[in-house]
VMD Tcl script that draws the C-alpha trace (Angstrom):
set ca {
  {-29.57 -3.47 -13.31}
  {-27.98 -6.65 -14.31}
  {-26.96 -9.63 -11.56}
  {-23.76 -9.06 -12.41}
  {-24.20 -5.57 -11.49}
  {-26.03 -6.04 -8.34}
  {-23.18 -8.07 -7.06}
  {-20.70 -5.43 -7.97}
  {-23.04 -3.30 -6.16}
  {-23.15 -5.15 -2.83}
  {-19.28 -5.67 -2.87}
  {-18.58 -2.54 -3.37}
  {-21.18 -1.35 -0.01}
  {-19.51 -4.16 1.83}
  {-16.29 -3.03 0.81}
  {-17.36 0.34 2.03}
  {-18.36 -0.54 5.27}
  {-15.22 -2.60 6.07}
  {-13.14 0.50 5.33}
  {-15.10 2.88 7.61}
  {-14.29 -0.29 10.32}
  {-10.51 0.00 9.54}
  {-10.45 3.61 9.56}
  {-11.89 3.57 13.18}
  {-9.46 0.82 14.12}
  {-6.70 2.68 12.63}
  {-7.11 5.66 15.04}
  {-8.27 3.70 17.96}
  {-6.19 3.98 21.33}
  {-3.67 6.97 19.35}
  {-2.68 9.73 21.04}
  {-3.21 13.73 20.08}
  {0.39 13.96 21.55}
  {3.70 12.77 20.00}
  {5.33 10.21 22.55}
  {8.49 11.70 23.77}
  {10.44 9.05 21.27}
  {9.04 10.02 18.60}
  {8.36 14.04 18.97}
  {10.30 16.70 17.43}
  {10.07 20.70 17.16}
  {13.00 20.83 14.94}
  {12.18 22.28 11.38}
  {12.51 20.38 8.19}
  {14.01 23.54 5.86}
  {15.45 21.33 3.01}
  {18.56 23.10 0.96}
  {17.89 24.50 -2.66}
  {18.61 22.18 -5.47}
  {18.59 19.17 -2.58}
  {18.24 15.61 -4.61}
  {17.13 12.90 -2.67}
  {20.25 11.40 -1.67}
  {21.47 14.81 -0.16}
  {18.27 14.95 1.70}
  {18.78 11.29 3.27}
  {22.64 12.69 4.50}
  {20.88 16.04 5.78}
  {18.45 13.82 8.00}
  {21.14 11.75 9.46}
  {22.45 15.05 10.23}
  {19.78 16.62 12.06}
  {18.40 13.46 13.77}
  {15.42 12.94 11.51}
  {14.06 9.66 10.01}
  {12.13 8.00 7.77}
  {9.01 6.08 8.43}
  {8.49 3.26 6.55}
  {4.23 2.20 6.66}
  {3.13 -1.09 5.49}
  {-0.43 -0.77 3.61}
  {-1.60 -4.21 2.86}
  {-5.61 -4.74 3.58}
  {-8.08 -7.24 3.51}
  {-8.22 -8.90 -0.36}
  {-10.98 -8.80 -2.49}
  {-12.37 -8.71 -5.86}
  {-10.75 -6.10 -8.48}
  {-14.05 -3.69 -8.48}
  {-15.82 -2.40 -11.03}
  {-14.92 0.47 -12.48}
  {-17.54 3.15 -12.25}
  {-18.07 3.74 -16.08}
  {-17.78 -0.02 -16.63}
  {-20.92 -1.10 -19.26}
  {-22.32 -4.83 -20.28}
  {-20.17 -5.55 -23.19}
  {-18.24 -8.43 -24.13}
  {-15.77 -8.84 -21.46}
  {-16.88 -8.23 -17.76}
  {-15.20 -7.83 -14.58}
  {-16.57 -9.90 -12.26}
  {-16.52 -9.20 -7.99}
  {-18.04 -11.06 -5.52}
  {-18.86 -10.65 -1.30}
  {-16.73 -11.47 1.62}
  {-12.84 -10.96 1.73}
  {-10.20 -12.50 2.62}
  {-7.45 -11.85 5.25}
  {-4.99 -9.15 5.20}
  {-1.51 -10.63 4.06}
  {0.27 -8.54 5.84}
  {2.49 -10.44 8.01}
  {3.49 -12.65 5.52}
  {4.77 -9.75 3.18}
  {6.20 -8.15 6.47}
  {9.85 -9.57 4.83}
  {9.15 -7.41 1.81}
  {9.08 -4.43 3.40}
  {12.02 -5.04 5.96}
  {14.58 -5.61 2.24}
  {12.95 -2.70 1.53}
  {14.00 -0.97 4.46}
  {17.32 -2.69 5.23}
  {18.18 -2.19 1.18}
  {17.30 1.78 1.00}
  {20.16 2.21 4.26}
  {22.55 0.16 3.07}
  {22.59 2.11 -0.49}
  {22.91 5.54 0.91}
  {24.68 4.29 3.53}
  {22.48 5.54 6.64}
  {20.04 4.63 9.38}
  {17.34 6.80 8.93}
  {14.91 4.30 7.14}
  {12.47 2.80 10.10}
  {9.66 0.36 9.52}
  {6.86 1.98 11.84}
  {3.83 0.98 13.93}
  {1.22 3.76 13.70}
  {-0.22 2.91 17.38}
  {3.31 5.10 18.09}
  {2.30 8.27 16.01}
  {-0.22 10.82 16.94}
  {-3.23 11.98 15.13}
  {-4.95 15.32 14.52}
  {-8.41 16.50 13.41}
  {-8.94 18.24 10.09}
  {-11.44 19.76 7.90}
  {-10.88 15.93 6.45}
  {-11.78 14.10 9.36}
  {-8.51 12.65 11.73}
  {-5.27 12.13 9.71}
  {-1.80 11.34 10.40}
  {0.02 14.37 12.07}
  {3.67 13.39 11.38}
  {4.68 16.71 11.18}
  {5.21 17.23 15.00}
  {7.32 14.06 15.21}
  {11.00 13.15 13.85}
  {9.74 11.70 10.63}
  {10.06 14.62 8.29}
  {9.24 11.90 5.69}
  {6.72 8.75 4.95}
  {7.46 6.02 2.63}
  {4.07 3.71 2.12}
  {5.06 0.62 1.47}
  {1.80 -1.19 -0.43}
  {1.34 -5.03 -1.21}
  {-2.05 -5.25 -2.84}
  {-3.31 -8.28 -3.44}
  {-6.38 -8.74 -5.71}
  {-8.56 -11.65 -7.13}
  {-9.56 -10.67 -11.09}
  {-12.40 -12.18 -12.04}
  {-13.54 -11.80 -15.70}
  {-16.08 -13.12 -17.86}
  {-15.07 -12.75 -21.71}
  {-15.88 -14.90 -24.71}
  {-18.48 -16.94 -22.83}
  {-15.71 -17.80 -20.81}
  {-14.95 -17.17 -16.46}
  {-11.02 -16.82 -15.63}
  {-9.79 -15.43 -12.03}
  {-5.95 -15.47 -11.29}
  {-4.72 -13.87 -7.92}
  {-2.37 -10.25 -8.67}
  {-0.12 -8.91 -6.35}
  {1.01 -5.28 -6.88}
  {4.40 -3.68 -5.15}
  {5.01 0.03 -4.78}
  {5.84 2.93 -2.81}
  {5.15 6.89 -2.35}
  {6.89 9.04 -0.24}
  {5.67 12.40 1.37}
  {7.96 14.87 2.78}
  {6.55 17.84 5.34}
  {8.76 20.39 4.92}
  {8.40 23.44 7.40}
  {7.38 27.09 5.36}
  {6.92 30.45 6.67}
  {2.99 29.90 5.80}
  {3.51 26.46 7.82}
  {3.61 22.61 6.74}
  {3.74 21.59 3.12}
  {3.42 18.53 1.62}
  {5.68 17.31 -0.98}
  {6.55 14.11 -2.92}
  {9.87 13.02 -3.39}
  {8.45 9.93 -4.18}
  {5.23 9.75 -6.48}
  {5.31 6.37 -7.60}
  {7.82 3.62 -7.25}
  {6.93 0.49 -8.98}
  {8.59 -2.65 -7.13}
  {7.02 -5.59 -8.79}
  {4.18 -7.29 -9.87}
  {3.24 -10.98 -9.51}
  {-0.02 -12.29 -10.88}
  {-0.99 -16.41 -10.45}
  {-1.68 -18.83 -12.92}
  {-5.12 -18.35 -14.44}
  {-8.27 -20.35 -13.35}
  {-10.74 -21.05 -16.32}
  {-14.14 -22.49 -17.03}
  {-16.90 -22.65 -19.99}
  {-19.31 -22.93 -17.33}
  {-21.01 -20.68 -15.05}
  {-19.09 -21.76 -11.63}
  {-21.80 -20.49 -9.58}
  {-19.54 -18.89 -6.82}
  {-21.07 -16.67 -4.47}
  {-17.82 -15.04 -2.09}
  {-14.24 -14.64 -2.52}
  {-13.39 -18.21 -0.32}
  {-14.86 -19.97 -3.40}
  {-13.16 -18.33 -6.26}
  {-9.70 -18.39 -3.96}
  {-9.78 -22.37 -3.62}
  {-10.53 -22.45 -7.43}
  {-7.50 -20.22 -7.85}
  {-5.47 -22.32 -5.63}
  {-2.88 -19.61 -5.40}
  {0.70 -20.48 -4.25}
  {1.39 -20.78 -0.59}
  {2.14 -17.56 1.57}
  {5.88 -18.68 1.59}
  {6.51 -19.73 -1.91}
  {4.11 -16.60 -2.82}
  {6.56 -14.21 -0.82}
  {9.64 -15.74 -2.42}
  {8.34 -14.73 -6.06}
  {7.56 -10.98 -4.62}
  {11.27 -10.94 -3.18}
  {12.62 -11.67 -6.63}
  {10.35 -9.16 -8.36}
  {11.30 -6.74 -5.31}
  {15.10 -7.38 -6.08}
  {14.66 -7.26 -9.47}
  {13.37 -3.79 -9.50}
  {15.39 -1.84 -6.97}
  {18.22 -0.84 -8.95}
  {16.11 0.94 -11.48}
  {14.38 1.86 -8.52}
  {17.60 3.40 -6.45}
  {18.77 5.05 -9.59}
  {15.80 7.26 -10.23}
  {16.53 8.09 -6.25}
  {19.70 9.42 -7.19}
  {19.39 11.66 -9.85}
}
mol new
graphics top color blue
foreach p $ca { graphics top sphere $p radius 0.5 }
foreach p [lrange $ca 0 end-1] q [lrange $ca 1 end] { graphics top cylinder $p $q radius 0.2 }
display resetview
């Protein structure tokens, strides 16, 4: 096993071990029971033929909504990928990460929000906080169990923000890439019970990368702070301003797959 690889290696077990941490904090203090502001008994039957417009019009109907999650963790490395060899060009990761950005891509995601109601002129679009939505257990471990509350419907709203980090042609480069997109699931109520379905399977929003670092020599960086003041990315404000034009850029094409 190569350095290189043993670094990948290590990354990817921290990497590993900081998810299993935000899994646990991502159930902690949630309730088994839907809050009486969010629960809801009501079934979800959706009406042959129903295109996704129709379906926004039959929830504003029937009092249901749309819950809008933000998904934006910690930033890293771009890993390895798992068949990835020694050749020419190598990807590159290194330990430690770097904050979530979350709340300064928290704008994104309201547009998002405030753009999808105004279009199909309704309310039922909600940006939610998952401390408000119970849990269940499954054969999977604890999940989500939205289907016992008034969301018949979750849009995941995720910001990814990565470092790449190459070496190709004797020759390191890292720029900063920022990917935008969303996927919906629907649970829709069966006579065999809840079934999951995807109005939404991929909804590209935008994609921002920084301008690239480069050097003929081995920079000798050992965590993700290193290669990030390198980088010298834009600041979180002027960085969210470039992700609002790519966001606005895309939503027509966007809204007019929706409505189809």
């Amino acid at each position: 096993m190569t350095e290189d690889q043993k670094a990948a290696k290590a990354a990817q077990e921290e990497a590993a071990k900081e998810k299993e941490a935000e899994l646990a904090a991502y159930f902690g203090g949630r309730s088994e029971t839907p809050g009486a502001d969010v629960a809801s008994d009501k079934a979800n039957v959706p009406v042959k033929k129903e295109n996704f417009e129709s379906k926004l019009a039959r929830y504003q109907s029937e009092g249901f909504k749309v819950a809008v999650v933000f998904n934006s963790g910690s930033v890293r490395t771009k890993e390895v990928a798992p068949s990835s060899t020694t050749s020419a060009s190598s990807q590159l990761t290194l330990s430690g990460s770097l904050p979530s950005m979350k709340n300064d891509l928290m704008p994104l995601v309201e547009g998002f929000a405030a753009t999808m109601n105004e279009t199909f002129s309704t309310d039922v679009f909600e940006i939610v906080d998952l401390k408000n939505i119970p849990y269940k257990e499954s054969k999977f471990g604890k999940v989500d169990d939205w289907a016992t509350t008034k969301y018949k419907m979750v849009v995941t709203y995720s910001a990814t923000p990565l470092y790449d980090y190459t070496l190709s042609g004797g020759k390191y480069a890292a720029k900063l890439t920022v990917n935008l997109s969303v996927v919906a699931t629907e649970f829709v109520n069966e006579k065999k019970g809840v079934k999951m379905k995807y109005p939404i399977r991929a909804g590209n929003l935008g994609y921002y990368q920084s301008a690239e670092w480069e050097s003929e020599n081995e920079p000798g960086f050992k965590t993700i702070d290193e290669l990030h003041t390198a980088v010298n990315p834009p600041s979180e404000a002027d960085l969210l301003a470039e992700l609002q034009k790519e966001q606005a850029a895309n939503m027509d094409k966007f809204i007019e797959k929706r409505k189809k």
